[in-house]
N, C-alpha and C positions, 0 to 999 in steps of 0.2 A: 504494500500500500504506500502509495508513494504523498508525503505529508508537506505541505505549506512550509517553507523556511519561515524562520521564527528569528528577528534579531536580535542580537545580544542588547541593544538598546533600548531605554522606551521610549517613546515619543506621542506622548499625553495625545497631544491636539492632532496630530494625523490621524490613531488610534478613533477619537472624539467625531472625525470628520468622517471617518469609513462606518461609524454606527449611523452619523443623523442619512447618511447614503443610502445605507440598506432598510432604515426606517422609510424613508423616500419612498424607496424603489418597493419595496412593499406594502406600502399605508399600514403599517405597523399600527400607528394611534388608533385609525377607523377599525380594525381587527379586534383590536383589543374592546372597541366599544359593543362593537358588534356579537362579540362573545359574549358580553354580560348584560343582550337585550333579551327583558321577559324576566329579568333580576329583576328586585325591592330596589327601587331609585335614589341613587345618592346626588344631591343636584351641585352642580355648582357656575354662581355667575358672578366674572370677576371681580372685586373690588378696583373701581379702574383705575391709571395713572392718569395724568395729563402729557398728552403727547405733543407738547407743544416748545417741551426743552429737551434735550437729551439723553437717552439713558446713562445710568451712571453704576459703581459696584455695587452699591445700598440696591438698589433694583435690582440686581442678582439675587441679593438673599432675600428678599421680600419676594420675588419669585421664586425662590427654592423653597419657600412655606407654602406657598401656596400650590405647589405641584406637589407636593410629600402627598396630602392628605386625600385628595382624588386617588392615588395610586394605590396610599392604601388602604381605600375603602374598596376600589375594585380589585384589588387580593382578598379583601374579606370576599366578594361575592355580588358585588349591587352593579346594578346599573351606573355608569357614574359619568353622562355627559360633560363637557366641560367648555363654557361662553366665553371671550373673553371681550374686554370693553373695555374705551376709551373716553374719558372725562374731558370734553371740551368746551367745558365752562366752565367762567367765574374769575375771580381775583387775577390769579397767572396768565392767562389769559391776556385778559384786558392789558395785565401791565404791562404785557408783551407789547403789545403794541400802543401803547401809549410810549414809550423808547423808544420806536420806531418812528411816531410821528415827532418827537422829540428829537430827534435825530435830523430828521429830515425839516425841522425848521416849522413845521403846521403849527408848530402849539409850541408856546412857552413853558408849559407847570403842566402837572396832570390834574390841574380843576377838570370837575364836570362839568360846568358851565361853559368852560372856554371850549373842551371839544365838543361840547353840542353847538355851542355859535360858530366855530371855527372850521368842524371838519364834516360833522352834521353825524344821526345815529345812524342812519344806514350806511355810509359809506366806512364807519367805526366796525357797525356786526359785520358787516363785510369783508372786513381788515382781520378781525378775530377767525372767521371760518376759515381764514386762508392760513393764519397764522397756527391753528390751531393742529394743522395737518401736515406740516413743515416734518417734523420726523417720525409720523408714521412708520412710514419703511426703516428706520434705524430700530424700532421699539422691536418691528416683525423680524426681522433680523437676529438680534440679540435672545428674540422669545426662542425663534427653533435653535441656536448655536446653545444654548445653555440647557436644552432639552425640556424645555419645558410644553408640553400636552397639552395645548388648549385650541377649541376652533378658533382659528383668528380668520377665515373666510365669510363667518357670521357673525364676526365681531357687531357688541351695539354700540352705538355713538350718542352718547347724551343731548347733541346738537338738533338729532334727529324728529323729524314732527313725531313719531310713533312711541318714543323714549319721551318724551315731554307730556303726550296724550296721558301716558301710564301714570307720571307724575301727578297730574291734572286729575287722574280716577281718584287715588287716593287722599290727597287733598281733600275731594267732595267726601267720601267717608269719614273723614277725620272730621269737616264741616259738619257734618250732619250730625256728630255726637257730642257736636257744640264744645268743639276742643280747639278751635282757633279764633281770636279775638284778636281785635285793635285795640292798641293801648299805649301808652306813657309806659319805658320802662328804662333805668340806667341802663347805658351799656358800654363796653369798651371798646372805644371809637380811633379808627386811624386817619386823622384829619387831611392828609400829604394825599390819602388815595382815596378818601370818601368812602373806607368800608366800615362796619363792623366787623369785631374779631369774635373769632369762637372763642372756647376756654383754651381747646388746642392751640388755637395760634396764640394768644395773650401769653401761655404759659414760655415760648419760644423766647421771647423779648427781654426777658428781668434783668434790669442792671443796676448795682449799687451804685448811689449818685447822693449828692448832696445838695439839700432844699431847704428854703426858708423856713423857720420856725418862730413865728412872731404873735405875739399875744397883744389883741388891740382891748380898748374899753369901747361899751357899746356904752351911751346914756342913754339913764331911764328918763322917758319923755316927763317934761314938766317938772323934772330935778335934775338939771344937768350937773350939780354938785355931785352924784349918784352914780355911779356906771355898772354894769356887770363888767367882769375882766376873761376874755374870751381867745381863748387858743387856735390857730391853725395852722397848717403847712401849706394850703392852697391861694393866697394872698390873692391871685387870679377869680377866686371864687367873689370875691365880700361883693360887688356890685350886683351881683344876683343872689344877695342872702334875702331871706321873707321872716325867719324867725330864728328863734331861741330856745335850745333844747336842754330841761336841767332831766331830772331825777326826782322821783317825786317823794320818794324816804330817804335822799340828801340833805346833811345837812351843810347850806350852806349860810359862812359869816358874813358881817357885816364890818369892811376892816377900813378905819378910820385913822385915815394920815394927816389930819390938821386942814389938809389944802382939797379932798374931796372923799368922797366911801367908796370903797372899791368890794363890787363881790365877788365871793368865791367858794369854793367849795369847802368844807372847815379842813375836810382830811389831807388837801393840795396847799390849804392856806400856807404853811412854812414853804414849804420849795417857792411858791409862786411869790410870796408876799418877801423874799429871804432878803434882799437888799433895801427894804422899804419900810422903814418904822412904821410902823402903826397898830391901834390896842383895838380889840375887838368890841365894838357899842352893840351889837347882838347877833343873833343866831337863830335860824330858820330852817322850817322844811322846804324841800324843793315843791312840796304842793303848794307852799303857801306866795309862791313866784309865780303862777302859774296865771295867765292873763293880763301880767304886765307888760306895758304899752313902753317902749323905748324908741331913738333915734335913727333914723337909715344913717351908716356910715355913709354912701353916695345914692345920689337921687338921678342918675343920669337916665334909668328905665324906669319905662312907665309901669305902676303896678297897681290895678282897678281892682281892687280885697280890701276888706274892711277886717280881713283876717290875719295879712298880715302887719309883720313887725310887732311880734307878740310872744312871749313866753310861754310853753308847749310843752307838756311833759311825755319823755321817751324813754323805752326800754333799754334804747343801747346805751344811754348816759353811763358814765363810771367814772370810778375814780383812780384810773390807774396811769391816766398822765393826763398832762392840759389844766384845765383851769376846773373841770367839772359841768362846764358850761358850754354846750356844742353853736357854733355856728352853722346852721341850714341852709342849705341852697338845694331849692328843689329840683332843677334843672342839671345841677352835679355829684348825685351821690342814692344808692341805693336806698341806704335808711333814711336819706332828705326828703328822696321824693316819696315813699312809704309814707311819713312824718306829714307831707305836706300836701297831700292826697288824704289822709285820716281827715284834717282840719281845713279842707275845702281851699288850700292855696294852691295858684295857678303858678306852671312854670315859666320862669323868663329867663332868655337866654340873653348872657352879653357877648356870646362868642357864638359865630356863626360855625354854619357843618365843616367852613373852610381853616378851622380852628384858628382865624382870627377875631378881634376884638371887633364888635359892630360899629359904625361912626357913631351912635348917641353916647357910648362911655368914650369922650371926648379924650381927657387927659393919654389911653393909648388905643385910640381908633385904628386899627388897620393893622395892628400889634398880633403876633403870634402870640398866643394866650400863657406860653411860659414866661415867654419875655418882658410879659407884664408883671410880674412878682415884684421887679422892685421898681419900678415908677410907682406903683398903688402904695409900695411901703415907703417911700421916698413922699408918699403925697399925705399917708398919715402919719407921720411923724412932721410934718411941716403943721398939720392943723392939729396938733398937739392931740392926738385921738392912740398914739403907739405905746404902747404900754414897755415890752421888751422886743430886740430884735435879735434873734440867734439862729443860727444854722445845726442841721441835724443830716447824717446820713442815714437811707434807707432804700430795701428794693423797690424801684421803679418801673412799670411796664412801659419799653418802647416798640413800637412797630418793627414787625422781623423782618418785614421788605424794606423799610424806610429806614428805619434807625432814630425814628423821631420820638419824638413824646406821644404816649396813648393819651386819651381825655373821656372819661367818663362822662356819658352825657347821653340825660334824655330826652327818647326819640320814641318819634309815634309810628308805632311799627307795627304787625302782625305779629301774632303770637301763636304755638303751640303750647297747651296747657298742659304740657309733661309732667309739673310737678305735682299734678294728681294721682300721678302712677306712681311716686317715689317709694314708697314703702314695699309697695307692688316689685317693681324692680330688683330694688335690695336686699329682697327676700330671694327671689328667685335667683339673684347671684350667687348666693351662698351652696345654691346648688349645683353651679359650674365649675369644671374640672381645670382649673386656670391652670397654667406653666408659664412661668414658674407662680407656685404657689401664692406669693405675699400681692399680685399685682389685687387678687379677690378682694383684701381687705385695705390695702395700700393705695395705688393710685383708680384704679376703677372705680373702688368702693366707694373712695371718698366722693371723687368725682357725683357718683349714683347720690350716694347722700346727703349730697349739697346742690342735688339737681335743682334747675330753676327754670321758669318756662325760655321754650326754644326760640329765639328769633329766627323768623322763618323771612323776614324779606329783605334783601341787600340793596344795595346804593349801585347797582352795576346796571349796565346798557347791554352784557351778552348773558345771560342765564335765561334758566325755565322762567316765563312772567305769571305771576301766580294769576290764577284764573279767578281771579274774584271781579264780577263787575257791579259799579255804583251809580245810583239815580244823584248822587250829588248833596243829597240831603237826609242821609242815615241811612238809604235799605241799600245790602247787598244780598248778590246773588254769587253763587259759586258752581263754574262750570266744572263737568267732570268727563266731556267728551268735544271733540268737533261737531258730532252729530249732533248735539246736543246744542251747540251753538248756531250750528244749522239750521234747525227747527224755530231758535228764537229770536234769529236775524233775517230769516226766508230767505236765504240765499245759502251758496254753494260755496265753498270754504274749502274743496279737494285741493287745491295749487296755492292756500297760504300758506307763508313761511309764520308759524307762531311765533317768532322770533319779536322784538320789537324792529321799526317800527310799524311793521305791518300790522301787527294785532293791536296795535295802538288805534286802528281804525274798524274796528269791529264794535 
């Protein structure tokens, strides 16, 4: 029998290149599928990338997990199709080509406004679909070279009307069990590109940095001799404050320097009060502050509430730093706008989505909203309102595309009410077989039990557009097919692109 010579060498990649050959030349994968049709079904449909950058070796092993477990589930015995699919929407995307028209001179910034005046939305979607398709064939390349098993002939494309239609089903189901709502809700905003961030991307950005830490007095209206003594790190914030947040089983003093009374908390009283004689004329509960009427530090926004500028008692109050005395700003802060939503206050922004300063806060109109920290502290310590000014270092989220500063800020957005299911959920993870073990109770977990409802609508020109449509004056409607849109525009809707801005005209 006469036998193949065998070389004393090995040669990995030749080796590598004579198996995807003979897999080739025999449809190997289709075989294998084909054996284990009429098997119990193991499905699987890709989690996509975005093919819109390059593969890279992180993509190797993120597809070496995901081909492991098709394999072997069809060694167990099942059926075990396998889809695979491409993510051509959203953030990467866009900023793909938003450096492109940057590049080429169209646009100055990535505002949204300048490229909707400058280059217009369709010729934008237009730009993305193209852009989005650019390494396709390197993705399909790298998938068979590294062996990895999946249809990429039926690949789905998220871009697709039939991938969007599906979107759109479920949506309506969700709709129908009265789990999406509009609403006010903080969020953490990347003002440089106009998105919100997930908790995954926020998490990406943390860097220790060093921020103002300045304690102003607020006066209490009609005794300006009087002030509360009020802690922040946001100095950016005070022109959109509406109230005053103590602790209602706080006690706080009344601490008397000869030249005005300053309050505060009594347990904060020495740190706070430590370079400032003064003997204490008396002592209160935090309930008994509780509808006092005090001064707006700046008056440049208009604010129609008879609510605020008033003292408000909150759960988060404590006494483990600050003054004991919160500053609210409803428009920048989870428990602000909670606080200021309980007590019927409206939000007002002094910082547009472009995260600068609006013209009516005159002193830094047009100001990138960090950069105003110290002209606001430069301007109260001028009208003798700065109590202390000190700096503190701490983590800070910045944008993981940009590098800039995140901003907290709320927006009136659609919601998924997930945090219905929270208990529901984190029951049920205790039931999964996590590897490695600690992620169940470590970051998943946390993640689950600190869920909050989902923002489900982006600041973007190329993604799914949620099918909700409005009479203008509170009713909506939410579509969950084209047919369906068919029937309630009478017209024929087979050749739109659901894209914006076509469907902008439905």
């Amino acid at each position: 029998m006469d036998f193949k010579e065998v070389s004393g060498r090995y040669n990995g990649p030749a080796l590598e290149a004579e198996i995807l050959a003979f897999w080739r030349e025999h449809d190997i994968f289709a075989k294998t599928l084909a054996a284990g049709e009429g098997q119990p079904r193991f499905s699987f449909n890709e989690g996509p990338p975005t093919a819109n950058g390059k593969p890279g070796i992180h993509h190797v092993l993120a597809r070496s997990f995901k081909d492991v477990f098709p394999r072997y589930k069809t060694m167990q015995g099942y059926y075990v199709p396998r889809k695979a699919g491409w993510d051509t929407h959203g953030l990467p995307v866009e900023h793909e080509v938003e450096k492109l028209l940057k590049r080429e001179g169209r646009i100055e910034s990535y505002d949204k406004e300048e490229i909707e005046a400058k280059v217009g939305i369709d010729e934008f979607t237009r730009l993305c679909r193209e852009s989005v398709m650019t390494y396709i064939g390197d993705w399909e390349k790298m998938t068979e070279r590294m062996g990895f098993w999946v249809n990429l002939d039926e690949a789905y494309y998220t871009l697709d009307n039939g991938y969007i239609e599906s979107v759109w089903n479920l949506l309506q189901i969700i709709w129908d069990k009265d789990l999406i709502y509009k609403g006010y809700k903080v969020v953490p905003y990347d003002p440089r590109i106009g998105a919100t961030l997930s908790s995954h991307e926020l998490a990406l950005g943390y860097k220790e940095v060093e921020d103002p830490s300045i304690t102003v007095r607020f006066r209490v209206a009609d005794e300006p001799e009087t002030a509360f003594l009020v802690w922040t790190t946001t100095p950016w914030t005070l022109p959109s404050n509406l109230a005053l947040a103590v602790g209602e089983d706080i006690d706080y003093s009344y601490c008397d320097t000869g030249d005005e009374v300053l309050i505060v908390a009594e347990a904060l009283r020495e740190h706070v009060m430590r370079d400032q004689e003064h003997k204490v004329s008396k002592t209160v509960k935090g309930r008994d502050l509780v509808g006092t009427r005090y001064e707006r530090l700046f008056d440049y926004l208009d604010v129609e509430s008879d609510n605020a500028f008033k003292v408000y008692p909150a759960d988060f109050v404590s006494t483990e730093d600050g003054t004991g005395i919160v500053h609210t700003a409803p428009a920048y802060g989870v428990d602000d706008l909670e606080l200021g939503q309980q007590y019927g206050l409206p939000v007002v922004h002094g910082v547009g989505l472009d995260g600068n300063f609006v013209d009516a806060v005159e002193p830094v109109a047009g100001l990138f909203f960090k950069d105003a920290d110290k002209p606001l502290t430069r301007l109260l310590k001028e009208r003798g309102i700065l109590f202390r000014n000190e700096r503190f270092r701490h983590n800070y989220p910045f944008g993981w595309r940009t590098g800039d500063p995140i901003i907290y800020y709320a927006k009136n957005a659609w919601y998924i009410r997930t945090s219905k299911f929270r208990e529901r959920m984190t029951a049920l993870n205790q039931e999964i077989a996590w590897v490695p073990e600690h992620i169940r109770d470590g970051r998943f977990g946390n993640w689950l039990e600190n869920n909050i409802d989902w923002a489900l609508s982006r600041e973007r020109f190329w993604g799914t557009p949620l099918p909700v449509w409005t009479d203008g004056e509170g009713d909506f409607l939410c579509i969950g097919s084209v047919a369906e849109l068919e029937v309630l525009t009478g017209q024929s809707l087979n050749e739109l692109d659901l894209h914006r801005p076509a469907v902008d005209d439905v």
